[in-house]
The first five atom37 places (N, CA, C, CB, O) and aatype in JSON, in Angstrom:
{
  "aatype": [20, 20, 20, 20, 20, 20, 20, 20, 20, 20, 20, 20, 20, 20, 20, 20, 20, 20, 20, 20, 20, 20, 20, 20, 20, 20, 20, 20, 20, 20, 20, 20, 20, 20, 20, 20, 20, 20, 20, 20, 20, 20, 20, 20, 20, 20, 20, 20, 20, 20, 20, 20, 20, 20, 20, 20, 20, 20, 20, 20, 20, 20, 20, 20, 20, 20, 20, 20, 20, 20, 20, 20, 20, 20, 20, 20, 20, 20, 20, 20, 20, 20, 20, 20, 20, 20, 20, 20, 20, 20, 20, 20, 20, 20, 20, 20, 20, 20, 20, 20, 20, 20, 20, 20, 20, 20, 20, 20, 20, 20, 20, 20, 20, 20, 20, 20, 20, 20],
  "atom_mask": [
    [1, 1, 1, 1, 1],
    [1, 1, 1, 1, 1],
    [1, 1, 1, 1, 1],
    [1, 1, 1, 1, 1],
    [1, 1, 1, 1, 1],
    [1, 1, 1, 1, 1],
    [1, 1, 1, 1, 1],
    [1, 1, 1, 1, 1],
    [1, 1, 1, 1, 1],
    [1, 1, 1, 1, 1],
    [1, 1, 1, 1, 1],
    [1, 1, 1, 1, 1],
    [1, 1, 1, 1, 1],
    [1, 1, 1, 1, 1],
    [1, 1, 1, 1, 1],
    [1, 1, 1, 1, 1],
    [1, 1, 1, 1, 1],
    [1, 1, 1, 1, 1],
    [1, 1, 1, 1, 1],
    [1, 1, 1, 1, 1],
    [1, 1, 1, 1, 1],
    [1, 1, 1, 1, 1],
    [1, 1, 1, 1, 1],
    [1, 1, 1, 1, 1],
    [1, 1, 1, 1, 1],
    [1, 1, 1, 1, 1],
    [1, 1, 1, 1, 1],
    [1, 1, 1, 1, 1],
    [1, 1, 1, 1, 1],
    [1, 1, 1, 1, 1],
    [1, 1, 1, 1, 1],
    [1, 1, 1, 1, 1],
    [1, 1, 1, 1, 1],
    [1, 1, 1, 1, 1],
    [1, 1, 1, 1, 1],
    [1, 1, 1, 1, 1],
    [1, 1, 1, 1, 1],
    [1, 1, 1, 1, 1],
    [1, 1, 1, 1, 1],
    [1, 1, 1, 1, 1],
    [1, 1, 1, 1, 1],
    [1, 1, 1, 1, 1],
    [1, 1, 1, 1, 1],
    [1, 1, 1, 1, 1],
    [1, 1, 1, 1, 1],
    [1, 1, 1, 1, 1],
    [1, 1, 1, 1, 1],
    [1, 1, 1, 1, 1],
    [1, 1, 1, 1, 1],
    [1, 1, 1, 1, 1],
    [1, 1, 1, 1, 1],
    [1, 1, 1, 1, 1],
    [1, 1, 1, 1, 1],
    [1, 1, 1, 1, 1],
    [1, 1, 1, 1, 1],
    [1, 1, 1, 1, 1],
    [1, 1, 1, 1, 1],
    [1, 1, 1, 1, 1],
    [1, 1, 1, 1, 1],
    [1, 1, 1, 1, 1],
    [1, 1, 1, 1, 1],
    [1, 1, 1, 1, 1],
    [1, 1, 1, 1, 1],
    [1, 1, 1, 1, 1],
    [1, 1, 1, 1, 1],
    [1, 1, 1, 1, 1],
    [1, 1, 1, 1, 1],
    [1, 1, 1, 1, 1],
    [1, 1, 1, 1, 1],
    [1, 1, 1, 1, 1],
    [1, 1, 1, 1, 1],
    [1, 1, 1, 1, 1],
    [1, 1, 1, 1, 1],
    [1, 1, 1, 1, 1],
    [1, 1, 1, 1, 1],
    [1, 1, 1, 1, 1],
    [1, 1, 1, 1, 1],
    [1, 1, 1, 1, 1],
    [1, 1, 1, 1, 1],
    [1, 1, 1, 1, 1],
    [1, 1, 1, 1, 1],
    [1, 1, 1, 1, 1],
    [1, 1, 1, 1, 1],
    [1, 1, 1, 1, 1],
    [1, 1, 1, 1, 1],
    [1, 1, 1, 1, 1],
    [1, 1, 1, 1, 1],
    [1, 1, 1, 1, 1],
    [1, 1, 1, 1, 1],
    [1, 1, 1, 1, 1],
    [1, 1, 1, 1, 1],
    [1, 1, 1, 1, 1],
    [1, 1, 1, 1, 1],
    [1, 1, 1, 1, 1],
    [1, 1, 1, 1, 1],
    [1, 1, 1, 1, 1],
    [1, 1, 1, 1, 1],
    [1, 1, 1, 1, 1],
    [1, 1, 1, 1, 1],
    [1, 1, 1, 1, 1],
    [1, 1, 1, 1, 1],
    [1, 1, 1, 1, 1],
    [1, 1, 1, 1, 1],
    [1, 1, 1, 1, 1],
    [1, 1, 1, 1, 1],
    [1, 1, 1, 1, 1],
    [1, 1, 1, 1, 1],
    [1, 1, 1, 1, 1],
    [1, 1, 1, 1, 1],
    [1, 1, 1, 1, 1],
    [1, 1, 1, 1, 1],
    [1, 1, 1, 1, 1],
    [1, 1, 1, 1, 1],
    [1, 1, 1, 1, 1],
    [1, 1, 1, 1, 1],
    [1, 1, 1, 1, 1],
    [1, 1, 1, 1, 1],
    [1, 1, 1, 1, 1]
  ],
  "atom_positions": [
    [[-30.6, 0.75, 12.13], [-29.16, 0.83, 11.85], [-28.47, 1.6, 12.97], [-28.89, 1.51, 10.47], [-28.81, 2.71, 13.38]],
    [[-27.51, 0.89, 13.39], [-26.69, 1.98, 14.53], [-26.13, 3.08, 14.09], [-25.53, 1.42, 15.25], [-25.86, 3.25, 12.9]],
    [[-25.88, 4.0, 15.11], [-25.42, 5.4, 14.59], [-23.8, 4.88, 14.97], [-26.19, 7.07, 15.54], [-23.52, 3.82, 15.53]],
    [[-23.06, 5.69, 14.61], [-21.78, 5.8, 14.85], [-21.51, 6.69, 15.86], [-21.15, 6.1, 13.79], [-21.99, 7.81, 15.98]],
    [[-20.42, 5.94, 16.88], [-20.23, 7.53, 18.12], [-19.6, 8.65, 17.53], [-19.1, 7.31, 19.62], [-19.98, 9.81, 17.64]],
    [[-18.49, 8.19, 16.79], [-17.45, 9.42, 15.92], [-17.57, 8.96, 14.66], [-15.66, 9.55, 16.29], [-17.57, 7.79, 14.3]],
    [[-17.68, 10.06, 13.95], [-17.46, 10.31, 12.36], [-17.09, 11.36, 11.6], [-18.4, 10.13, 11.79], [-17.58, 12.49, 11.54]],
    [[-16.21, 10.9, 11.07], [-15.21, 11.99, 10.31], [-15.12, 11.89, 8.79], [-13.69, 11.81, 10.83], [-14.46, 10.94, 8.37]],
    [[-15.92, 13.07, 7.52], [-15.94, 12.85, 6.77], [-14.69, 13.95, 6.09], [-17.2, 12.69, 6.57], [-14.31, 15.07, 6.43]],
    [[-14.41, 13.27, 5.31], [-13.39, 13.55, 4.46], [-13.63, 14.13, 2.82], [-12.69, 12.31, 4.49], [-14.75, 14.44, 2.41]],
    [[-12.72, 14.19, 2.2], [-13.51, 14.39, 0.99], [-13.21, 13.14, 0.15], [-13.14, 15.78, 0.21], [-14.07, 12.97, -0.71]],
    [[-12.22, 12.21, 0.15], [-12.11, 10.89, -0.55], [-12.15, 9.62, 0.49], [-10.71, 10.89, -1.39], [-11.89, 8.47, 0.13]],
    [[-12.5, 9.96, 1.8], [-13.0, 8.83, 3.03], [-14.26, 9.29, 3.53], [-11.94, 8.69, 4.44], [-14.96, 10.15, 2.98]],
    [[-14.51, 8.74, 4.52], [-15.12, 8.62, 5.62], [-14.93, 7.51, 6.53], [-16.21, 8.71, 5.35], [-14.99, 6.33, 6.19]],
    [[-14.63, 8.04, 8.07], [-13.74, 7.38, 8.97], [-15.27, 7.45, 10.07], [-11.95, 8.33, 9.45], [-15.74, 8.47, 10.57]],
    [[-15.65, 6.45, 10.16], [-17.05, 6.1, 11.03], [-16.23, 5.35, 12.61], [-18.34, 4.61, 9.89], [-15.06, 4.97, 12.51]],
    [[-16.78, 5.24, 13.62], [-16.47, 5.01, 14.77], [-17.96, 4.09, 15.53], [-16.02, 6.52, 15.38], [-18.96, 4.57, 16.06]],
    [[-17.7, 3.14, 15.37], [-18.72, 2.41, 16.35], [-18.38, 1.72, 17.82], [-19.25, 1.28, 15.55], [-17.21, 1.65, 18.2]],
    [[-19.56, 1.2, 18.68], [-19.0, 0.72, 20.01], [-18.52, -0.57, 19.7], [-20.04, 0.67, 21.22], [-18.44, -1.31, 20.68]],
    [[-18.11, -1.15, 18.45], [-17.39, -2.51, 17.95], [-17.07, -1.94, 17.33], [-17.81, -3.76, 17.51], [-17.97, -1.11, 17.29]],
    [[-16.38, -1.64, 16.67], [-15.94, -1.42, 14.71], [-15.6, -0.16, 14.29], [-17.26, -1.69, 13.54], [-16.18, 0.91, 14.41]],
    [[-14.76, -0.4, 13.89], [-13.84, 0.92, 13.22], [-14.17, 0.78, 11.97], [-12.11, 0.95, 13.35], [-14.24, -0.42, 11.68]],
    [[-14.48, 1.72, 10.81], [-14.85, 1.79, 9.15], [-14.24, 2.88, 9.23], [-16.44, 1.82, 8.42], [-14.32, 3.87, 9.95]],
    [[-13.29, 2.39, 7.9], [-12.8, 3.68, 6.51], [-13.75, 3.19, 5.64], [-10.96, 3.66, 5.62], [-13.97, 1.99, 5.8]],
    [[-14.35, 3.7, 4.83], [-14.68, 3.72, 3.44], [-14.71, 4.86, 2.42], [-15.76, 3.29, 3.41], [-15.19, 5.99, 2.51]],
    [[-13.98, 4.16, 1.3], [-13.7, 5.07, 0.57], [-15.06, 5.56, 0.1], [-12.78, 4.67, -0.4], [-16.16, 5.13, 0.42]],
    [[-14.65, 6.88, -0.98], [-16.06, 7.39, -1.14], [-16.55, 7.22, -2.87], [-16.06, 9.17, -0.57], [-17.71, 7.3, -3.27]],
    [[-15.11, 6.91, -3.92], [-15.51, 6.52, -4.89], [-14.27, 6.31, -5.92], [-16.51, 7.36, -5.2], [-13.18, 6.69, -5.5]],
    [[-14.3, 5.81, -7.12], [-13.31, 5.0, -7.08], [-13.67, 3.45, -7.85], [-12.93, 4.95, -5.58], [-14.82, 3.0, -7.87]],
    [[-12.23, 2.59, -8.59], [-12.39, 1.6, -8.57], [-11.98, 0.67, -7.23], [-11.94, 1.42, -9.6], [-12.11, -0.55, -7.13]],
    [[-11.41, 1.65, -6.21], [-10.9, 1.24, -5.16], [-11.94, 0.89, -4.4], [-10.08, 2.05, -4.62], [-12.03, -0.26, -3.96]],
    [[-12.92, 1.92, -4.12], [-14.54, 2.14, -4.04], [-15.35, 0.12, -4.28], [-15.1, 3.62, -5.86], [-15.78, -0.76, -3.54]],
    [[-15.16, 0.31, -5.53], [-15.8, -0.31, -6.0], [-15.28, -2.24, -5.54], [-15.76, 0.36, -7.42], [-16.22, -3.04, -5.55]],
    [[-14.19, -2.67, -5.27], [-13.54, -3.08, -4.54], [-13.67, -3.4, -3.37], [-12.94, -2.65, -4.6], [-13.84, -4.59, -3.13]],
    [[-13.65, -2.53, -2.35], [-13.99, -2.36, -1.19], [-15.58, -2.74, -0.75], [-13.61, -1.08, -1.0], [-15.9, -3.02, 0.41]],
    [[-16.31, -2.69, -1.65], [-17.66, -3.15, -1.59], [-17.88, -4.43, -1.94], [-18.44, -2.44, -2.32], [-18.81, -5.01, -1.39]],
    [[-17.1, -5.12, -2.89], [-17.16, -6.49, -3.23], [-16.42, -7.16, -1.86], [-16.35, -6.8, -4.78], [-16.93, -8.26, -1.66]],
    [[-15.81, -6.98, -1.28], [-14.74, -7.5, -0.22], [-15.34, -7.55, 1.17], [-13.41, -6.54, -0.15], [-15.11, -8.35, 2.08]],
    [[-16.28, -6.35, 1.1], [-16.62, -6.45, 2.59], [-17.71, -6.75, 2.65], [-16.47, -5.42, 3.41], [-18.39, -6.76, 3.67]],
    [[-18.34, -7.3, 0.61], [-20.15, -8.11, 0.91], [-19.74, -9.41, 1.01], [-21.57, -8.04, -0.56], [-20.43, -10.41, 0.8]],
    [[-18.51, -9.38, 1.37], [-18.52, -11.35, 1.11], [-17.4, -11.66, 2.0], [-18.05, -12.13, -0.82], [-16.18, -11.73, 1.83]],
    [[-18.38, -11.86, 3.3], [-17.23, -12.14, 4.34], [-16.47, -12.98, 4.33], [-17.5, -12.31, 5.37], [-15.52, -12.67, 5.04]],
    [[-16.3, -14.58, 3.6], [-15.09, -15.46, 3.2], [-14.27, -14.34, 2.57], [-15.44, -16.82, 2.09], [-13.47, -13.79, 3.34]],
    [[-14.31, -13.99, 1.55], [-13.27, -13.28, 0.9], [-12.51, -11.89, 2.14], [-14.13, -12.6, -0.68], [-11.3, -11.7, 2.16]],
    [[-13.39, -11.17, 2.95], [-13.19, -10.37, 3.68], [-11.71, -11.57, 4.99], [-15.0, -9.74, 4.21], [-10.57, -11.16, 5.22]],
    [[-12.06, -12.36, 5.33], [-10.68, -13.04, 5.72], [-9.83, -14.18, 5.6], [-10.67, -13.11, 6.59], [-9.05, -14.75, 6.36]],
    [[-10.26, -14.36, 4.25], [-9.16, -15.44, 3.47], [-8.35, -14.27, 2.82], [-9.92, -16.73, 2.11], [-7.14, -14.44, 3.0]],
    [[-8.56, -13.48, 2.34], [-7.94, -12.05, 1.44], [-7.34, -10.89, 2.06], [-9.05, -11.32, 0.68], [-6.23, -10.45, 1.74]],
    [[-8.31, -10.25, 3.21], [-8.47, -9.87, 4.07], [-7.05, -8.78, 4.2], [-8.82, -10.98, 4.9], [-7.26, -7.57, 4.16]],
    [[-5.71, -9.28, 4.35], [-4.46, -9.55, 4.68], [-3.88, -8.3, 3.2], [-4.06, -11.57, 4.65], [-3.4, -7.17, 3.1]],
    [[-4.26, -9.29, 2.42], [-3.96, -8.86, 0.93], [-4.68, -7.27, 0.61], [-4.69, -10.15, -0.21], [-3.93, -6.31, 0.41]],
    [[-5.95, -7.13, 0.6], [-7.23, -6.44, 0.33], [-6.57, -5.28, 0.98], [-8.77, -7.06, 0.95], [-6.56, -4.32, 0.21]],
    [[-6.04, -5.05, 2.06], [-6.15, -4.13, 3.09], [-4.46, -2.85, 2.94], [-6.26, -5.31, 4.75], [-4.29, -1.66, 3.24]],
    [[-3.72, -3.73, 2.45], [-3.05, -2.92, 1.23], [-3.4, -2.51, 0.28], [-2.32, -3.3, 0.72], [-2.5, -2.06, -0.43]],
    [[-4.82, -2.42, -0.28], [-5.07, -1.98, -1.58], [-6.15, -0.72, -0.95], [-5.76, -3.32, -2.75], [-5.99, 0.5, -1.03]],
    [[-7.22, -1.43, -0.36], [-8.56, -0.68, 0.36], [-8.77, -0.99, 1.98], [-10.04, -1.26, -0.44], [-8.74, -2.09, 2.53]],
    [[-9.0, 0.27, 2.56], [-9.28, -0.24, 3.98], [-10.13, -1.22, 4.35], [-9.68, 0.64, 4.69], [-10.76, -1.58, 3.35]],
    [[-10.45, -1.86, 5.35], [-11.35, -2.82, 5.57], [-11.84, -2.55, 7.29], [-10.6, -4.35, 5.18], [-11.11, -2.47, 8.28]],
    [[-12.87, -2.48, 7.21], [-13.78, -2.34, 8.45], [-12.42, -3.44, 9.86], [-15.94, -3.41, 7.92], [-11.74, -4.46, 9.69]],
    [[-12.57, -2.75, 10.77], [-11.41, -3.64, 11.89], [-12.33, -3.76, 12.85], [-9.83, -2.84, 12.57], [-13.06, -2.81, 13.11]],
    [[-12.43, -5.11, 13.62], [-13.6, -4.74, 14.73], [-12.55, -4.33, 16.14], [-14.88, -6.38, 15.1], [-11.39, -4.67, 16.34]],
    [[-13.31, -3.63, 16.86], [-12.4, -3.07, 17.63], [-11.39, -3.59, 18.77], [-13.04, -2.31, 18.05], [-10.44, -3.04, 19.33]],
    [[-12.11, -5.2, 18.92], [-11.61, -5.99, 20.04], [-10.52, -6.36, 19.33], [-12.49, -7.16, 20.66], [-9.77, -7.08, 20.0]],
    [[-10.08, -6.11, 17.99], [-8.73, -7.08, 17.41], [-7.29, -5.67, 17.55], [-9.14, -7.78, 15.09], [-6.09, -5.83, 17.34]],
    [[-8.02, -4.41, 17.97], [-6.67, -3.52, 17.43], [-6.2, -3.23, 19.29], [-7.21, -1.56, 16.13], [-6.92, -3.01, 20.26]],
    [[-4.93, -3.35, 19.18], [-3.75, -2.87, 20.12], [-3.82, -1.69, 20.73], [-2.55, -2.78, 19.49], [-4.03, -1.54, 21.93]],
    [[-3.58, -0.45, 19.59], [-3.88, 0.69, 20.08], [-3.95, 1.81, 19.42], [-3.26, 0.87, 20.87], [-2.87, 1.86, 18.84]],
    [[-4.73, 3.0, 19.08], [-4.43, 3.9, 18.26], [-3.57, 4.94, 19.24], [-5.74, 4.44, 17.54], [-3.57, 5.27, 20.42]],
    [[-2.51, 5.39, 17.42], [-1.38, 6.89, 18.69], [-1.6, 7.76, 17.54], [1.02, 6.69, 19.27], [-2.16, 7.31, 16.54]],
    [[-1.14, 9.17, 17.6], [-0.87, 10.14, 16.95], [0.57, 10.17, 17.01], [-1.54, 11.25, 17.36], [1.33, 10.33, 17.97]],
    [[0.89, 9.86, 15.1], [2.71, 9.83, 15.37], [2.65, 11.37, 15.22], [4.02, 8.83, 13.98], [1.66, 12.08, 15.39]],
    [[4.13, 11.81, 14.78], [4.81, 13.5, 14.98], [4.25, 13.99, 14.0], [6.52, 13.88, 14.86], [4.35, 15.2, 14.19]],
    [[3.63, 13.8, 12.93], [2.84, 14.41, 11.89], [1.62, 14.56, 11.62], [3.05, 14.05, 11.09], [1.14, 15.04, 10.59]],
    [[0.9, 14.0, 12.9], [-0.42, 13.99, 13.33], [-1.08, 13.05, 12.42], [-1.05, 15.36, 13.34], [-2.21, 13.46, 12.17]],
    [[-0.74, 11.66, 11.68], [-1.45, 11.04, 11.18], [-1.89, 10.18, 12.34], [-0.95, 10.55, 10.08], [-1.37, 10.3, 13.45]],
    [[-3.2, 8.97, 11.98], [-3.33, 8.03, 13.03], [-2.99, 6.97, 12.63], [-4.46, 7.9, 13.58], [-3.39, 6.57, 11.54]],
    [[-2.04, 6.12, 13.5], [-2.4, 4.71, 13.48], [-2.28, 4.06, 14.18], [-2.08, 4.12, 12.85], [-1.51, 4.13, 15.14]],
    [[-3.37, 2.82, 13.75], [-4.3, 1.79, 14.18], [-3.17, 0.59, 14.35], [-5.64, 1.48, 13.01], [-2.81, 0.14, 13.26]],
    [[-2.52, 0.0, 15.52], [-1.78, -0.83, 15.54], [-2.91, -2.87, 15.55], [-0.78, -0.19, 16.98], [-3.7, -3.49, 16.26]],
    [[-2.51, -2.94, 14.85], [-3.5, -4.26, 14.69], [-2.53, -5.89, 14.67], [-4.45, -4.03, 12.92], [-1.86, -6.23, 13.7]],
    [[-2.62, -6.59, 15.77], [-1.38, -7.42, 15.9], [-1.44, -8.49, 14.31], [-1.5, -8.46, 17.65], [-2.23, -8.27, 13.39]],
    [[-0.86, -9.13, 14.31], [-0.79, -10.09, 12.92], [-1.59, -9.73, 11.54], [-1.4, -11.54, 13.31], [-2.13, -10.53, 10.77]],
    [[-1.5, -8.05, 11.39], [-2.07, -7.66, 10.94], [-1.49, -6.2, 10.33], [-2.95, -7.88, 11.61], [-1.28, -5.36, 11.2]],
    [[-1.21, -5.82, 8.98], [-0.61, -4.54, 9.0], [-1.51, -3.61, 9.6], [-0.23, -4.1, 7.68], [-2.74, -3.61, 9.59]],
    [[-0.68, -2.78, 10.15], [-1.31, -1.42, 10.44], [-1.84, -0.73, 10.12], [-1.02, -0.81, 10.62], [-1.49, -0.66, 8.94]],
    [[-2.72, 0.14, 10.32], [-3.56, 1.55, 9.29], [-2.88, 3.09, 9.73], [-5.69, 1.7, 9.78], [-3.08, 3.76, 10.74]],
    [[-2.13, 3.31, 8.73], [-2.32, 4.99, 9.08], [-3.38, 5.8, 8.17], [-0.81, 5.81, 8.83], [-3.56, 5.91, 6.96]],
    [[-4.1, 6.41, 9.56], [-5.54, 7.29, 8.19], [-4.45, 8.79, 8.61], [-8.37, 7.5, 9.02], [-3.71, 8.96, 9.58]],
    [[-4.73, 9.62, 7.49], [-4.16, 10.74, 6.96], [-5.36, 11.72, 7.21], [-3.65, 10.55, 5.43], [-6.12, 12.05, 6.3]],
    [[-5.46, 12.19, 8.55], [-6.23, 13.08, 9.19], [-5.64, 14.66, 9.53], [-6.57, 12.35, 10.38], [-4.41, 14.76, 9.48]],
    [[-6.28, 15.68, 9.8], [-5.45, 16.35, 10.89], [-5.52, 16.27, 11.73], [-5.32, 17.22, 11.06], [-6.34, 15.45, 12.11]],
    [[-4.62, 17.15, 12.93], [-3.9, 16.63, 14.13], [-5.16, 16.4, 14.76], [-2.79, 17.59, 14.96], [-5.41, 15.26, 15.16]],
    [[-6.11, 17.46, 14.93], [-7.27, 17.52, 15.86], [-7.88, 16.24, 15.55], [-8.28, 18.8, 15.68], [-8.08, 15.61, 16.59]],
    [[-8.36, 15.43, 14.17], [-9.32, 14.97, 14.42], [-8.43, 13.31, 14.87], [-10.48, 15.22, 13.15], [-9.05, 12.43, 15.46]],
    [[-6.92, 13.15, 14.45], [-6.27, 12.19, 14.96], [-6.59, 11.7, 16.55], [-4.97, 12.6, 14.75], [-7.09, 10.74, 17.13]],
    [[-5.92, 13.13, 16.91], [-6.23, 12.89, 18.96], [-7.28, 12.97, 18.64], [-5.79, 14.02, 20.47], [-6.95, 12.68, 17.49]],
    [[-8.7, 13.15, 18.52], [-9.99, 12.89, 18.92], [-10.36, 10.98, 18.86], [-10.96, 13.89, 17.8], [-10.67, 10.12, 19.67]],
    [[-10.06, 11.08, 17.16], [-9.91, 9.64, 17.04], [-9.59, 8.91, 17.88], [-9.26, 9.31, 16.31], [-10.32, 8.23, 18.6]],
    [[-7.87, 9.0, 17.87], [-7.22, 7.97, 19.4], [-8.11, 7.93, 20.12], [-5.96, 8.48, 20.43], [-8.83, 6.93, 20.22]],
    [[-8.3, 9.22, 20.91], [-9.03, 8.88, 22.28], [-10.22, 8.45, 22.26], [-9.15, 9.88, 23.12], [-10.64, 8.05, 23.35]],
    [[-11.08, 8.39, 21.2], [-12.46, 7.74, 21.18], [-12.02, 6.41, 21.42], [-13.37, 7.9, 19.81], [-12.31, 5.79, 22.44]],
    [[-11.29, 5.94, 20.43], [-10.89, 4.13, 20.06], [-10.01, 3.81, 21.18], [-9.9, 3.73, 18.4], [-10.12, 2.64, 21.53]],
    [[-9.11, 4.56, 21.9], [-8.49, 4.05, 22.95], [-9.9, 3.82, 24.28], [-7.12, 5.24, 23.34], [-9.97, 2.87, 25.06]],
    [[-10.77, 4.83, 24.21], [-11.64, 4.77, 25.5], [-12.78, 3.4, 25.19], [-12.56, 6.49, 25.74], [-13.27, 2.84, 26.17]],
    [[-13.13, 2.96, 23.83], [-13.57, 1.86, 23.38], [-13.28, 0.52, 23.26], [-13.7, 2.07, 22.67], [-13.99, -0.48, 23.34]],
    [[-12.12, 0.69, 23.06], [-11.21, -0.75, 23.0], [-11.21, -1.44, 23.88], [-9.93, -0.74, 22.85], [-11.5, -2.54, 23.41]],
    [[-11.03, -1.55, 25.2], [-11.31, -2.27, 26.15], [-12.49, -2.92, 26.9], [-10.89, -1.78, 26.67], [-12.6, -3.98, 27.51]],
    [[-13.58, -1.6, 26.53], [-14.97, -2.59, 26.68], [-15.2, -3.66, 25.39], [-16.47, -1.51, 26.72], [-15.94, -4.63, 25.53]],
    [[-14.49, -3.39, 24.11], [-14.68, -4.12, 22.81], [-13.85, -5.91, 23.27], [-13.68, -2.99, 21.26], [-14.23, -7.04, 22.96]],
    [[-12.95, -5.58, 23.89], [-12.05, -7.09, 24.18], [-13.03, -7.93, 24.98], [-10.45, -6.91, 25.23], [-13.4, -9.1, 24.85]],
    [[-13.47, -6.52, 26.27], [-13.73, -7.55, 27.22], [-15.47, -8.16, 26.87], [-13.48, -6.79, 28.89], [-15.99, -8.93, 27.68]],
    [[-16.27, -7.7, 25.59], [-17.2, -8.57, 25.04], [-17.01, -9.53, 24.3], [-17.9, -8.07, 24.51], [-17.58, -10.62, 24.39]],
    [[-16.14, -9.2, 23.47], [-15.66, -10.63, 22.75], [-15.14, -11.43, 23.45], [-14.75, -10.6, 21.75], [-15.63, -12.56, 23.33]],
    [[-14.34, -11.34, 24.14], [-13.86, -11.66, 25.82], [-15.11, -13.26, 26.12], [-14.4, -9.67, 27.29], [-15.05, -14.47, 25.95]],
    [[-15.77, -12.6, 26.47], [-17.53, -12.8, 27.16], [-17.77, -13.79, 25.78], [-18.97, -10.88, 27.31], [-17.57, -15.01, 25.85]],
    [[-18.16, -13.19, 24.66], [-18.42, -14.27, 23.61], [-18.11, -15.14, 22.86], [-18.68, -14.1, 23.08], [-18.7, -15.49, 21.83]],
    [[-16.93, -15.65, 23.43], [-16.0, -16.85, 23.05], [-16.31, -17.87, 23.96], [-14.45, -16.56, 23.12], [-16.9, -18.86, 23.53]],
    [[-15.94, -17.77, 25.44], [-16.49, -18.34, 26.64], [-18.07, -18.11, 26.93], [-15.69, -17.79, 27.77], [-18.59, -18.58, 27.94]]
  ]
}
């Protein structure tokens, strides 16, 4: 199983960081419970996907997001084109850490998917 580069546990998340893939998952919950049906069944994960992601976060792979910023209140968010946005509700420190992990990732993430289309 891969490790995650950044991970940030919370007490009702955990915000994991991979060299593809960004994960929130909640930690428990019928929201919880939800979130596990959605992301074992990848048809439903993007026919729903859209819908789901207003209710429970959903794993983003990293080649699809724009850019993470720290707005004035130090939350983060995840700009994701045709796609609502994520703000995770961090503090300031672990926001800028965040950004800058996923900003320094994102571009090797495009330019593989990039590669695995062609």
């Amino acid at each position: 199983m891969k490790k995650p580069v950044l991970k940030i546990d919370k007490p009702h998340f955990v915000v994991k960081v991979y060299e593809d893939v960004l994960e929130v998952d909640l930690k428990e919950g019928a929201k919880k419970e939800l979130e596990d049906v959605v992301e074992a069944h990848p048809v439903l994960r993007e026919s729903l996907g859209v819908i789901f992601q207003t209710i429970v976060p959903l794993d983003v792979a990293l080649y699809e997001i724009e850019s993470a910023e720290v707005d004035d209140n130090g939350q983060l968010k995840i700009v994701i084109p045709l796609r609502r946005d994520i703000v995770i509700p961090l503090e300031i420190d672990e926001s800028r850490e965040l950004a800058k992990k996923l900003n320094e990732l994102i571009p090797s993430a495009i330019v593989k998917a990039r590669t695995l289309i062609f």
